[in-house]
C-alpha positions in Angstrom: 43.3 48.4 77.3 42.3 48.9 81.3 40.9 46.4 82.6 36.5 47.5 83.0 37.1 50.2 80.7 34.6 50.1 78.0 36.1 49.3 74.5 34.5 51.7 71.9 36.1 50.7 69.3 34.2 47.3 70.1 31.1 48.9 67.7 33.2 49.0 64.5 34.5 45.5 65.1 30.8 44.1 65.2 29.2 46.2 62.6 32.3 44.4 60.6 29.9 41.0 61.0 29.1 39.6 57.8 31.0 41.7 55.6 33.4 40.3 52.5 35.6 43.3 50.4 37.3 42.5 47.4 40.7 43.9 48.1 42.3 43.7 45.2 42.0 45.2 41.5 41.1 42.0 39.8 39.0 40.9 42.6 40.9 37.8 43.6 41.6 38.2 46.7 39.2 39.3 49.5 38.7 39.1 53.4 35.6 38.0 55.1 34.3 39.1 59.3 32.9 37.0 61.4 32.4 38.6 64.6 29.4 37.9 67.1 29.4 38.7 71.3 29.4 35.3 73.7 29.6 35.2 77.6 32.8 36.1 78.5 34.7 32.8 79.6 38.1 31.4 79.9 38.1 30.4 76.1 36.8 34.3 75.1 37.8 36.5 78.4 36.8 39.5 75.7 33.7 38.2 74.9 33.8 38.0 71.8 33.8 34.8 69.5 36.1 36.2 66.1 37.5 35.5 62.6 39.1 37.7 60.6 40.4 36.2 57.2 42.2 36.9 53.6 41.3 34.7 51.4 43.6 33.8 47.8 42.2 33.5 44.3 41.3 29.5 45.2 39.8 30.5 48.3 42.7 29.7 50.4 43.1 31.5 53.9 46.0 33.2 53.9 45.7 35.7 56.9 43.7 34.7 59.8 42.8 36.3 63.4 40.6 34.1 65.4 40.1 33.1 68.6 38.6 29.5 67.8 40.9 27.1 69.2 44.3 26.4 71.1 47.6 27.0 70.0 50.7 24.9 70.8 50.5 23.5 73.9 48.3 25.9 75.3 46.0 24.0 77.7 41.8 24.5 77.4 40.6 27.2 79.6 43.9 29.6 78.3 42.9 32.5 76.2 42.9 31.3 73.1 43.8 34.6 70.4 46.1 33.8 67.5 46.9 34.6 64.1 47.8 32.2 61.1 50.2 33.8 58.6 49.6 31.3 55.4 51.0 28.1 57.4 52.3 29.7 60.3 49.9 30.2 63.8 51.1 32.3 66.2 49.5 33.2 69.6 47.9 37.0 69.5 47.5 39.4 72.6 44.4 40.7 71.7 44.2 44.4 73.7 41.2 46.3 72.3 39.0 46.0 68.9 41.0 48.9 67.0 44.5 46.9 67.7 42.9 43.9 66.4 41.7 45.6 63.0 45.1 47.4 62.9 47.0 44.2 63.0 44.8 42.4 60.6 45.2 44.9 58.1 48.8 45.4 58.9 49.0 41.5 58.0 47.0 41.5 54.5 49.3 43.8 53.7 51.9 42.4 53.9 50.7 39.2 52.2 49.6 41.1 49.8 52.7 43.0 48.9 55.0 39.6 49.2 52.7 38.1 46.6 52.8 41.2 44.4 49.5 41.6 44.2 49.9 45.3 45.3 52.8 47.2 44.7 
């Protein structure tokens, strides 16, 4: 996204705050948002303070995209955007609201599909 351009897909991202969805038939599996604006800052250069999650049957997290701490040896003051993939966390270039919900729900897919929970 350009830098100072306004990001309106950023609406849909925070209307997104608070909501759970079932997303599977036998309602086992299901992703939570937790979205809220924050001062912009080295930690959250988008403003935003985020957490995008799939959660398994026991309420494990099997997708995440948040922006809540470090990863690796990134150093405090970095952006701070990542993803986990069941054990895995991975830095993530966050670039605008609608690549961020794209991504997410590319993910769950996927997790969801490797775990045959849809076909």
């Amino acid at each position: 996204m350009v830098s100072g351009a306004r990001d309106h897909t950023l609406d849909v991202l925070l209307d997104l705050d608070g909501q759970v969805l079932v997303v599977d038939d036998a309602g086992r599996h299901w992703v939570r948002f937790i979205v809220s604006r924050v001062p912009v800052s080295p930690e959250k250069p988008h403003g935003l303070d985020y957490s995008l999650t799939l959660h398994g049957p026991d309420g494990e997290r099997l997708v995440g995209f948040d922006n809540a701490h470090p990863v690796g040896n990134q150093r405090r003051g970095q952006p701070q955007d990542h993803h986990h993939r069941l054990r895995t966390v991975r830095p993530y270039e966050y670039a605008d609201a609608a690549t961020l919900l794209g991504d997410f729900w590319a993910m769950v897919d996927a997790v969801l599909r490797e775990r045959g929970v849809v076909p």
